[in-house]
PyMOL commands that place a pseudoatom at each C-alpha (Angstrom):
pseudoatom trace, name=CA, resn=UNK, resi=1, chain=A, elem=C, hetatm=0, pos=[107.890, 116.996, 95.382]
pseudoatom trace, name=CA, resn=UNK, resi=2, chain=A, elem=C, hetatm=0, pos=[108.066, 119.645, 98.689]
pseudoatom trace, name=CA, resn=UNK, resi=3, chain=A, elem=C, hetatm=0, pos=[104.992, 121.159, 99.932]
pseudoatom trace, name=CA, resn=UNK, resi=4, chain=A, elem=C, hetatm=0, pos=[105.575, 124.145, 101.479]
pseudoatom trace, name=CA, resn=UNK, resi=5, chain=A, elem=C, hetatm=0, pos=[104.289, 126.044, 104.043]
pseudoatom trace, name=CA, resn=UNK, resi=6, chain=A, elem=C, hetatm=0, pos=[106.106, 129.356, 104.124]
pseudoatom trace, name=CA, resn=UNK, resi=7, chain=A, elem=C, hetatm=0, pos=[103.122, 130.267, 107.124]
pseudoatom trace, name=CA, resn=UNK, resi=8, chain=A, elem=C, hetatm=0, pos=[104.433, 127.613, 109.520]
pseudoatom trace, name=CA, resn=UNK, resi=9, chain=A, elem=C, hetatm=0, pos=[108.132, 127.945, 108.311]
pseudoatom trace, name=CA, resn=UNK, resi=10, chain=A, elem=C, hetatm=0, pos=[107.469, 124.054, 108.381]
pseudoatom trace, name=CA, resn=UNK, resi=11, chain=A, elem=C, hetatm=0, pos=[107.708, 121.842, 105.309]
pseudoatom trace, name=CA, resn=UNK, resi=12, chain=A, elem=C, hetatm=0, pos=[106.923, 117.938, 103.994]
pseudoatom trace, name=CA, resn=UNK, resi=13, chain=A, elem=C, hetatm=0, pos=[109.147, 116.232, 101.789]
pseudoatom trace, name=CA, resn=UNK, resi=14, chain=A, elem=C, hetatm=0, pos=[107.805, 113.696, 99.436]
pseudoatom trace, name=CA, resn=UNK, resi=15, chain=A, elem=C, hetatm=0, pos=[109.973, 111.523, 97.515]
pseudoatom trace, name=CA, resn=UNK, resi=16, chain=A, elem=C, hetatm=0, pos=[108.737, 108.681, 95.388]
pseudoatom trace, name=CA, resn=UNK, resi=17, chain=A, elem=C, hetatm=0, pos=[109.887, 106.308, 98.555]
pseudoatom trace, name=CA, resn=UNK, resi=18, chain=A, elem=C, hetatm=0, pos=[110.047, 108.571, 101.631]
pseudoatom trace, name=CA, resn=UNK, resi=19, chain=A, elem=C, hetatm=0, pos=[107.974, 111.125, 103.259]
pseudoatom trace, name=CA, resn=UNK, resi=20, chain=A, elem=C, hetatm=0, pos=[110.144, 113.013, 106.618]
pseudoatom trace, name=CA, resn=UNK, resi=21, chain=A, elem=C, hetatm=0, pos=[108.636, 116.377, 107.815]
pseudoatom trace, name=CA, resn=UNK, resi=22, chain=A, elem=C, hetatm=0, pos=[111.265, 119.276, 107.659]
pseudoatom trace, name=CA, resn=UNK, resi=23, chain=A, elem=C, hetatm=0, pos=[110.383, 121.090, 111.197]
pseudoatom trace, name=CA, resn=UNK, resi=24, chain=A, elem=C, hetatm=0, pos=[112.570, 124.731, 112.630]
pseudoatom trace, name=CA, resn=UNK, resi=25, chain=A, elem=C, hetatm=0, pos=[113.513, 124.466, 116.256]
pseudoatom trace, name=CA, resn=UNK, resi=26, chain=A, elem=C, hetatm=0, pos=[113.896, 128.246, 117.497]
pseudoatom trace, name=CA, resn=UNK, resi=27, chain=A, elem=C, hetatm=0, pos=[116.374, 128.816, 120.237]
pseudoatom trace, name=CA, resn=UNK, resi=28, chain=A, elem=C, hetatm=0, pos=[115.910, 132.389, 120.098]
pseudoatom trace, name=CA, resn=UNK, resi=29, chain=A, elem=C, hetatm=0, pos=[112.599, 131.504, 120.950]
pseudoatom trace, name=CA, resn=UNK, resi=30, chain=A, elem=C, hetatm=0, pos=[113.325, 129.567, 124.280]
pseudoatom trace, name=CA, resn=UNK, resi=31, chain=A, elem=C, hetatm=0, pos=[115.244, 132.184, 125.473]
pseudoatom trace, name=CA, resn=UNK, resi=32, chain=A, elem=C, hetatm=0, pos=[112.751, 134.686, 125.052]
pseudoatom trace, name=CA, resn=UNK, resi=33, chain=A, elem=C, hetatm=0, pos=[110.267, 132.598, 127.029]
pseudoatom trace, name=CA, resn=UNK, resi=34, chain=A, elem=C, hetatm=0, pos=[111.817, 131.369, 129.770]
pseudoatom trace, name=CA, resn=UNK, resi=35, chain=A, elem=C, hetatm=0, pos=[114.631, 133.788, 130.430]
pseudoatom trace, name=CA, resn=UNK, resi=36, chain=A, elem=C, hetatm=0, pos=[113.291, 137.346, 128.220]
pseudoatom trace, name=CA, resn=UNK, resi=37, chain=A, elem=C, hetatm=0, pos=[116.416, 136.882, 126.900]
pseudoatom trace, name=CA, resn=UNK, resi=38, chain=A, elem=C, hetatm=0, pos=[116.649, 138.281, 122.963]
pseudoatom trace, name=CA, resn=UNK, resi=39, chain=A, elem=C, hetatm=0, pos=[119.196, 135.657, 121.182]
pseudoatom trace, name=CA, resn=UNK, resi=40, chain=A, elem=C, hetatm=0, pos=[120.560, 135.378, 117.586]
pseudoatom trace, name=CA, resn=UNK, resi=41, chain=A, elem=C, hetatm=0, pos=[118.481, 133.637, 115.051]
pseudoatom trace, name=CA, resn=UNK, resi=42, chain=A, elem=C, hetatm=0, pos=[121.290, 131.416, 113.702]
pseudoatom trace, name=CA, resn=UNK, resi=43, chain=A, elem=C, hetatm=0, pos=[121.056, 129.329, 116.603]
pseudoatom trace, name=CA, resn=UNK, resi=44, chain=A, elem=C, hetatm=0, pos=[118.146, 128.294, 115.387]
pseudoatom trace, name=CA, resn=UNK, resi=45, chain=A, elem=C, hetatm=0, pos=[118.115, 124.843, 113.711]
pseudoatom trace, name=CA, resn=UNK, resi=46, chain=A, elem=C, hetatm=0, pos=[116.144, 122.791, 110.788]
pseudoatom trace, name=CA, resn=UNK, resi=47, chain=A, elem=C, hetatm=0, pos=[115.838, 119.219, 111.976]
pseudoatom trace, name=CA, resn=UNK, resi=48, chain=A, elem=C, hetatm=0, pos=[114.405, 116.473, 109.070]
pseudoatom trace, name=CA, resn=UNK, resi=49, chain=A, elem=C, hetatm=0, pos=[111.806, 114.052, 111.537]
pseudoatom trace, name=CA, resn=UNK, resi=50, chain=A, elem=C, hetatm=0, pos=[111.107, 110.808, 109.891]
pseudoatom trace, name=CA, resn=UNK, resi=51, chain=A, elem=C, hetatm=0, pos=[107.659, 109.556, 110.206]
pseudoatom trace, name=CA, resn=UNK, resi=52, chain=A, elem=C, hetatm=0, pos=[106.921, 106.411, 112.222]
pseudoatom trace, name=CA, resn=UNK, resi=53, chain=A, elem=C, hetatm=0, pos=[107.151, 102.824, 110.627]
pseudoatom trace, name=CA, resn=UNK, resi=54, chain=A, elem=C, hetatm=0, pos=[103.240, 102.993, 110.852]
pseudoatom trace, name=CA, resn=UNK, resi=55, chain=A, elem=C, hetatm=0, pos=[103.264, 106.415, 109.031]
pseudoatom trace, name=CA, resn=UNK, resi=56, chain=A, elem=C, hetatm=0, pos=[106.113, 105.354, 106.181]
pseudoatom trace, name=CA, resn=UNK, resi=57, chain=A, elem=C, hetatm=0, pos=[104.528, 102.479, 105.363]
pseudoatom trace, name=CA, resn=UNK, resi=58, chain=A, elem=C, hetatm=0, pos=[100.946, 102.241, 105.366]
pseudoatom trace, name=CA, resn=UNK, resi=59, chain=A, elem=C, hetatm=0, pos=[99.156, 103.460, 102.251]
pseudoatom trace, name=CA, resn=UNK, resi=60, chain=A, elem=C, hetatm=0, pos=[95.975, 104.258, 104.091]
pseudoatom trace, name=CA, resn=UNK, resi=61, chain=A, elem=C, hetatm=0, pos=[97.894, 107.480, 105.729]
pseudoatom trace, name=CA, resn=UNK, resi=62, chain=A, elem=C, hetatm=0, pos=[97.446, 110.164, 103.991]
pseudoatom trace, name=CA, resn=UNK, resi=63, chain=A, elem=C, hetatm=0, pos=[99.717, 113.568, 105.205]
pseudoatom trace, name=CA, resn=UNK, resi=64, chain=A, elem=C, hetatm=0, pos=[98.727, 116.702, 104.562]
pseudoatom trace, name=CA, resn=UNK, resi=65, chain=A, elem=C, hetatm=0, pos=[100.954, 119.436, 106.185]
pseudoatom trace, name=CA, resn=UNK, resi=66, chain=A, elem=C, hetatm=0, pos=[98.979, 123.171, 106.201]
pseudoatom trace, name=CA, resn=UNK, resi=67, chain=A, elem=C, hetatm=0, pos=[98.870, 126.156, 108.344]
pseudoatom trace, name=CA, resn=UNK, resi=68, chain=A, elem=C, hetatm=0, pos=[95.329, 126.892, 107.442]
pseudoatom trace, name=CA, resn=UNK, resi=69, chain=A, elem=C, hetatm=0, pos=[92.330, 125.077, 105.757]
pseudoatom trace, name=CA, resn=UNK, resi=70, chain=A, elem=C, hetatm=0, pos=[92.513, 124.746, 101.923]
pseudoatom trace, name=CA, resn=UNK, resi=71, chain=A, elem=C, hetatm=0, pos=[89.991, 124.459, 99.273]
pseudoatom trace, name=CA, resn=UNK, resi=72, chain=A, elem=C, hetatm=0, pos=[92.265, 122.994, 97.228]
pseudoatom trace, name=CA, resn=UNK, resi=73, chain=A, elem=C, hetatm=0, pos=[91.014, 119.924, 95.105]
pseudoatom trace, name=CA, resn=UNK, resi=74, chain=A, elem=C, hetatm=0, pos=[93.876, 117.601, 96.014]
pseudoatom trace, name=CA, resn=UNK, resi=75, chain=A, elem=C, hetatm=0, pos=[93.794, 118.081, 99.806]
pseudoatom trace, name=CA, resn=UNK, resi=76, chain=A, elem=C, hetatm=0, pos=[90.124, 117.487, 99.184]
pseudoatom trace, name=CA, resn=UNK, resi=77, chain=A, elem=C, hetatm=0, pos=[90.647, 114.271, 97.278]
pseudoatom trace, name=CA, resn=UNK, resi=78, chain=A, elem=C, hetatm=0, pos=[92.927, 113.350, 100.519]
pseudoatom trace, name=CA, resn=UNK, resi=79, chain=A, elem=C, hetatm=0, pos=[90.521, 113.860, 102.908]
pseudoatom trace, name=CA, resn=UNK, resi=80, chain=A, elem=C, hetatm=0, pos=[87.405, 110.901, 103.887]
pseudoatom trace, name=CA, resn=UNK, resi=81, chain=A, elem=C, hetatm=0, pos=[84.114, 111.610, 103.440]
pseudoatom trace, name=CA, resn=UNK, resi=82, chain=A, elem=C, hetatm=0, pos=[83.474, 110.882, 107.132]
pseudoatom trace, name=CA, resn=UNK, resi=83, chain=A, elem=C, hetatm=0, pos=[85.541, 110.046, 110.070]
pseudoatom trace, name=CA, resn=UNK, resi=84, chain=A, elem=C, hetatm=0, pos=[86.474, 109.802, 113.721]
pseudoatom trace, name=CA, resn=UNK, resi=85, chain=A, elem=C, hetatm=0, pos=[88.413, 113.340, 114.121]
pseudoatom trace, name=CA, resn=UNK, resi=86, chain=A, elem=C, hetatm=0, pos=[91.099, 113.702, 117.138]
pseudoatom trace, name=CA, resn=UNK, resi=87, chain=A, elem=C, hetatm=0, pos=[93.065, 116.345, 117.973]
pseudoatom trace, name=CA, resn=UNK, resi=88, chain=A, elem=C, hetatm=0, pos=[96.648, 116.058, 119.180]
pseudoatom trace, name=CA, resn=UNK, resi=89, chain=A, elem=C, hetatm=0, pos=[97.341, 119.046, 121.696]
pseudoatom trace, name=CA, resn=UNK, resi=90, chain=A, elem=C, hetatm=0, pos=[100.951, 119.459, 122.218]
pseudoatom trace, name=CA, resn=UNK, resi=91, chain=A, elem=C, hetatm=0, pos=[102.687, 120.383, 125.412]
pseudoatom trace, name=CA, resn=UNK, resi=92, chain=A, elem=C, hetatm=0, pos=[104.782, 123.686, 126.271]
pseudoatom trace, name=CA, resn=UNK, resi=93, chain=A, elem=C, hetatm=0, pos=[107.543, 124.471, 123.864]
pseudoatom trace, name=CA, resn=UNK, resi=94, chain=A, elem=C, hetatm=0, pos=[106.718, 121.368, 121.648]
pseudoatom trace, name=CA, resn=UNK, resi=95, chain=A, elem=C, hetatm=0, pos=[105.503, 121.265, 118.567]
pseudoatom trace, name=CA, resn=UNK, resi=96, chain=A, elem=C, hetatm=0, pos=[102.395, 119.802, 116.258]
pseudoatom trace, name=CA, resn=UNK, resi=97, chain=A, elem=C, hetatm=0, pos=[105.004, 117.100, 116.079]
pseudoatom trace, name=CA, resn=UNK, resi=98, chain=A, elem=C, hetatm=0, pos=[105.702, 115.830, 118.868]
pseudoatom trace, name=CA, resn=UNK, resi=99, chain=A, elem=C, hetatm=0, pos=[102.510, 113.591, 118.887]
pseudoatom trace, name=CA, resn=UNK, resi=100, chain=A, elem=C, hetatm=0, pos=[102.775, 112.278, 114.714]
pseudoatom trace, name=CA, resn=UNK, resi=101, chain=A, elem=C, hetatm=0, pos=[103.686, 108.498, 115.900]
pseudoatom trace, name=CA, resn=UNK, resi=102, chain=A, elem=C, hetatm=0, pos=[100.020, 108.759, 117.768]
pseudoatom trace, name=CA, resn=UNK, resi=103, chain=A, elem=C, hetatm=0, pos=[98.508, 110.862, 115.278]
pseudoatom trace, name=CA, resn=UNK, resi=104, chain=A, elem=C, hetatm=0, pos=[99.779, 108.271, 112.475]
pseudoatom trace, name=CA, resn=UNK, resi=105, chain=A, elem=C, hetatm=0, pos=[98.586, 105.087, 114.784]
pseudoatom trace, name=CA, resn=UNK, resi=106, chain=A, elem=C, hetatm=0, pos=[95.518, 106.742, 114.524]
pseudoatom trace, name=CA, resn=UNK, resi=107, chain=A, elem=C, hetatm=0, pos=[94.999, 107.803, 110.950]
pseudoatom trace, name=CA, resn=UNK, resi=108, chain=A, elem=C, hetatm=0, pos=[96.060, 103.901, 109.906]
pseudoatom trace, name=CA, resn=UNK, resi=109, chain=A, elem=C, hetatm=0, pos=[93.277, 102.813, 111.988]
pseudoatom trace, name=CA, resn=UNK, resi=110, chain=A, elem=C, hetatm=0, pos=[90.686, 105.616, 110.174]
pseudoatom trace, name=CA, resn=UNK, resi=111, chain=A, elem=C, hetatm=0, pos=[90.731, 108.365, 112.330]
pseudoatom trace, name=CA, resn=UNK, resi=112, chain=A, elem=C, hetatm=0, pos=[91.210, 112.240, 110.499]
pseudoatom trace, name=CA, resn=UNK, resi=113, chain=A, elem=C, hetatm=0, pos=[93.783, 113.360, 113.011]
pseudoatom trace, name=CA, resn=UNK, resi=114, chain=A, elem=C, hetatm=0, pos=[94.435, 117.286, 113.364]
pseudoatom trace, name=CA, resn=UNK, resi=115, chain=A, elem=C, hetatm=0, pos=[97.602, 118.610, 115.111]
pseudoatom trace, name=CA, resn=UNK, resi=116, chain=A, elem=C, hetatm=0, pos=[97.676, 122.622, 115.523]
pseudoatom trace, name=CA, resn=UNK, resi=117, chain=A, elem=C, hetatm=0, pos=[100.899, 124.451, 116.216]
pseudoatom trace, name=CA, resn=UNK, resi=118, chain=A, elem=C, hetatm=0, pos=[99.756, 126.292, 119.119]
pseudoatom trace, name=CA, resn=UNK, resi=119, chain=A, elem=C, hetatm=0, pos=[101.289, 129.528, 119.986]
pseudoatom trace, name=CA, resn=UNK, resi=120, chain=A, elem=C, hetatm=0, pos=[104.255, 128.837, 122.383]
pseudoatom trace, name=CA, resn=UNK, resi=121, chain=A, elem=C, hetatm=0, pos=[105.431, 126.169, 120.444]
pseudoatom trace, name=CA, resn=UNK, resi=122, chain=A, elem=C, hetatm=0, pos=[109.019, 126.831, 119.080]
pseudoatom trace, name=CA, resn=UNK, resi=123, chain=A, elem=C, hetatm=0, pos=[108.601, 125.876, 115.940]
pseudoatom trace, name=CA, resn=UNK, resi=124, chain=A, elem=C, hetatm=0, pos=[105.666, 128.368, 115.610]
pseudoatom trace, name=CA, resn=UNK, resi=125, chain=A, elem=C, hetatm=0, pos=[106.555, 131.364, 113.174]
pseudoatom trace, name=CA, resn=UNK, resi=126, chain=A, elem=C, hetatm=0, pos=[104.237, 133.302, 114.407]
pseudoatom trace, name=CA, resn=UNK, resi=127, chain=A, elem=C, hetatm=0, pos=[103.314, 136.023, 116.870]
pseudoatom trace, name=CA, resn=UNK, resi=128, chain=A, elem=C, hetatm=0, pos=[100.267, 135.354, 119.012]
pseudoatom trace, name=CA, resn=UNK, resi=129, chain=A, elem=C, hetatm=0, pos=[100.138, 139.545, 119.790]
pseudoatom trace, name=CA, resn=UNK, resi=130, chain=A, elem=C, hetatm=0, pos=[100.748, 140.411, 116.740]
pseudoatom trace, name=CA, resn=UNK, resi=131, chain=A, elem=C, hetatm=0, pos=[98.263, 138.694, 114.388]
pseudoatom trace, name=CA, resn=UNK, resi=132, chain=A, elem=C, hetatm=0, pos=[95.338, 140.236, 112.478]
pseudoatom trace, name=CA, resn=UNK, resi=133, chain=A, elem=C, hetatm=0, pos=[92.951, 138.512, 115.186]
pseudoatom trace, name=CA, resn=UNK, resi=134, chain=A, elem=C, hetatm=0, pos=[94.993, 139.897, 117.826]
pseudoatom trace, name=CA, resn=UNK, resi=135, chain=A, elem=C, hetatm=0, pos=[95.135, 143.341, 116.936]
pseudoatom trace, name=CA, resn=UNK, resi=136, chain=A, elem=C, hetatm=0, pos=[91.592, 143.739, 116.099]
pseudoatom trace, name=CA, resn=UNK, resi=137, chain=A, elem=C, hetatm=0, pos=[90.419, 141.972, 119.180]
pseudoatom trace, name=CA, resn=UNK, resi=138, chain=A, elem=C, hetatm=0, pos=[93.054, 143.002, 121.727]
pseudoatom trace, name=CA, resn=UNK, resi=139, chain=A, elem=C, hetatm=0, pos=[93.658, 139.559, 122.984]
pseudoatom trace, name=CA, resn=UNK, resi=140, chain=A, elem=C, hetatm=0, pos=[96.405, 136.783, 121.941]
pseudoatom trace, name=CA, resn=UNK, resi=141, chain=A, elem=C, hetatm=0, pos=[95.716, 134.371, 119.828]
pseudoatom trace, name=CA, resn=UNK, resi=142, chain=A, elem=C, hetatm=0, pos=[96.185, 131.372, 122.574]
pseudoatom trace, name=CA, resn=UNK, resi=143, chain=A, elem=C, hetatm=0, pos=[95.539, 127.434, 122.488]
pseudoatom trace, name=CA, resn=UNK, resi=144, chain=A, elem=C, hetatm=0, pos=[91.992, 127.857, 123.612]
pseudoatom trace, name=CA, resn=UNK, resi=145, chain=A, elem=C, hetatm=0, pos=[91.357, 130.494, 120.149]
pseudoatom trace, name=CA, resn=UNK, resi=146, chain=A, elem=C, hetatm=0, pos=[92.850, 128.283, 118.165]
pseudoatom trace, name=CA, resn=UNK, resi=147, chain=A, elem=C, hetatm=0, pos=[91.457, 124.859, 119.316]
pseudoatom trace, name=CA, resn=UNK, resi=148, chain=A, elem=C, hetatm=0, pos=[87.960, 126.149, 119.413]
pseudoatom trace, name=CA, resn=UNK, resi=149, chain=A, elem=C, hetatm=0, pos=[87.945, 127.877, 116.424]
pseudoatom trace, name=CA, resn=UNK, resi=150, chain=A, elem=C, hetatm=0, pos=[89.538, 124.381, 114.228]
pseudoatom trace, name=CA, resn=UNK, resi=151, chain=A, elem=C, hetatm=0, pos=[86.175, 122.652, 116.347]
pseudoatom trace, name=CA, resn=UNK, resi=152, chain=A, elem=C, hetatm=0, pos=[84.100, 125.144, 115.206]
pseudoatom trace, name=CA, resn=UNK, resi=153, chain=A, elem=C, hetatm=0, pos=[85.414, 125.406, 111.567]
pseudoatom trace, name=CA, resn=UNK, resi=154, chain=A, elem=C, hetatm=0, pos=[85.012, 121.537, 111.347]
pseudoatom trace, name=CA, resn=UNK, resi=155, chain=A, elem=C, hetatm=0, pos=[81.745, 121.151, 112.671]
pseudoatom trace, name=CA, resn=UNK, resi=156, chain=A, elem=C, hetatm=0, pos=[79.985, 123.882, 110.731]
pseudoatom trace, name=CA, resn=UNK, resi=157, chain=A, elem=C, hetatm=0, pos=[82.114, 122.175, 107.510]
pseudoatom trace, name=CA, resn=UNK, resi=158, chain=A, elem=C, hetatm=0, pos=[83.662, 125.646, 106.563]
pseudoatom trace, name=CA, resn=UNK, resi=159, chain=A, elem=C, hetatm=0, pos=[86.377, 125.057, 104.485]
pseudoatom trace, name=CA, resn=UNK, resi=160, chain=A, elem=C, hetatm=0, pos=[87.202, 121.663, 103.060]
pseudoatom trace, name=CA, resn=UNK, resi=161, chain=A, elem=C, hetatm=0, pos=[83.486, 121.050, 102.499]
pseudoatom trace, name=CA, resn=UNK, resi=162, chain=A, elem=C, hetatm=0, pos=[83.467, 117.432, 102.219]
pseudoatom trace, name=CA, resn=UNK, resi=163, chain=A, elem=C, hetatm=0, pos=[84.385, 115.794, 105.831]
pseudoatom trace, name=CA, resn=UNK, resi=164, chain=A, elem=C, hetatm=0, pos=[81.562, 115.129, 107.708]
pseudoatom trace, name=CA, resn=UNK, resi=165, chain=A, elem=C, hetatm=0, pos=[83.204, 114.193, 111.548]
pseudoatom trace, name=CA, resn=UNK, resi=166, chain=A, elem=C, hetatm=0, pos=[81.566, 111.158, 113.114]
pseudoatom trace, name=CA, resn=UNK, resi=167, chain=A, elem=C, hetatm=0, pos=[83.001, 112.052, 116.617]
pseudoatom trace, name=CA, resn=UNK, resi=168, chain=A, elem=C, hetatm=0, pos=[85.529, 114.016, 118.379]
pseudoatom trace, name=CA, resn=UNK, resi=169, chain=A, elem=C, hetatm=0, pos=[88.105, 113.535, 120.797]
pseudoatom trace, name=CA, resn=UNK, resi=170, chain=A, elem=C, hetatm=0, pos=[91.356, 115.431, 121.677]
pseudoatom trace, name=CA, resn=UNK, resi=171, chain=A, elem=C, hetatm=0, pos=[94.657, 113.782, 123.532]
pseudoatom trace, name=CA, resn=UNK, resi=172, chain=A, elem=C, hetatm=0, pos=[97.087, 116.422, 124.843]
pseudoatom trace, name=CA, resn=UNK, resi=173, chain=A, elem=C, hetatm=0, pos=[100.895, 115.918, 126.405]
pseudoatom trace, name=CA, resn=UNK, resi=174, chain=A, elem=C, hetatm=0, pos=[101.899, 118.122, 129.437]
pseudoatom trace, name=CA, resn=UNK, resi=175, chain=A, elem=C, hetatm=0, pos=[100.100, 121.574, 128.744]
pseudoatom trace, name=CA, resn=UNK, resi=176, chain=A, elem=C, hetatm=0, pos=[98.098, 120.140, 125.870]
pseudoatom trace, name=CA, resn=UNK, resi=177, chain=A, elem=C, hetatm=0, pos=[96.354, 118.050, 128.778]
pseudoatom trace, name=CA, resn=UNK, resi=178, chain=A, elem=C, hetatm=0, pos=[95.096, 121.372, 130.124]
pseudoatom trace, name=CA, resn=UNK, resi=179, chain=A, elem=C, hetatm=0, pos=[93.748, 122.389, 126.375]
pseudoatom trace, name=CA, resn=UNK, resi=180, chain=A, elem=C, hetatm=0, pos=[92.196, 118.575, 126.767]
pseudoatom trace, name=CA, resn=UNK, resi=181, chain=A, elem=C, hetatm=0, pos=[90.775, 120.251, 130.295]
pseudoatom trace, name=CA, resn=UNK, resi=182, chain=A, elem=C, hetatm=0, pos=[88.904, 123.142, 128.563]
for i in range(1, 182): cmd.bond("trace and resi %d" % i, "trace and resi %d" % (i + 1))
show_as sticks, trace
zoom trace
């Protein structure tokens, strides 16, 4: 079966054998950052990552791919009752990725492991200026919003209503070691 996640224009793929996460680089995207340039879309391109030999084939990692929390009854069913919780921060231009051979290292050893897509990543499919948040409030949606707001979500047990965190920690790469900072 596919899971998709038409919010994060990212997708899992899970065959009876193989799980590889279906993830959009944008090109487009990198030249509007870095250069303000506006490029065509179909240079854009859809890359298939396979998970690490920890992720593929250990039965005690579980991965759930969404761009929001769900109350549905099989992500709950997924989920421990309590755990360790770490968040992977990704660096400039990555994505929530980049990191999975950590975040999978970590989930085989019992750790829930969260990785956001922040907003400069480019696989992100959305506008930080131009979300609901954003227009209402007048500011970006930015890493510190987002990472905050997951903490806060998690600790007051908001959505999934069944993890109770143990702990917290957060690793970053490159600019996700200044998210670590804040």
């Amino acid at each position: 079966s596919t899971d998709d996640d038409s919010n994060e224009g990212t997708q899992i793929n899970r065959s009876k054998n193989s799980v590889s996460y279906e993830h959009r680089i944008s090109v487009s995207k990198i030249g509007k950052l870095l250069a303000g340039w506006k490029l065509p879309s179909f240079l854009d391109r859809n890359f298939s990552l396979q998970p690490s030999s920890i992720g593929s084939n250990n039965n005690n990692v579980q991965i759930i791919a969404s761009s929001s929390f769900s109350s549905d009854q099989q992500q709950k069913q997924l989920l421990p009752q309590s755990a360790p919780v770490i968040l992977l921060a990704h660096g400039y231009l990555g994505s929530r990725f980049d990191l999975s051979h950590i975040g999978e290292a970590l989930a085989s050893q019992g750790f829930l492991v969260l990785s956001p897509e922040y907003p400069e990543s480019l696989a992100a499919s959305y506008d930080a200026t131009s979300s609901a948040t954003a227009i209402a409030t007048g500011i970006p949606i930015d890493r510190t919003t987002i990472t905050n707001t997951l903490l806060r979500h998690l600790a007051n047990n908001d959505y999934w209503n069944v993890l109770r965190p143990t702990s917290y920690g957060i690793l970053g790469h490159s600019l996700g070691c200044g998210t670590v900072d804040r």
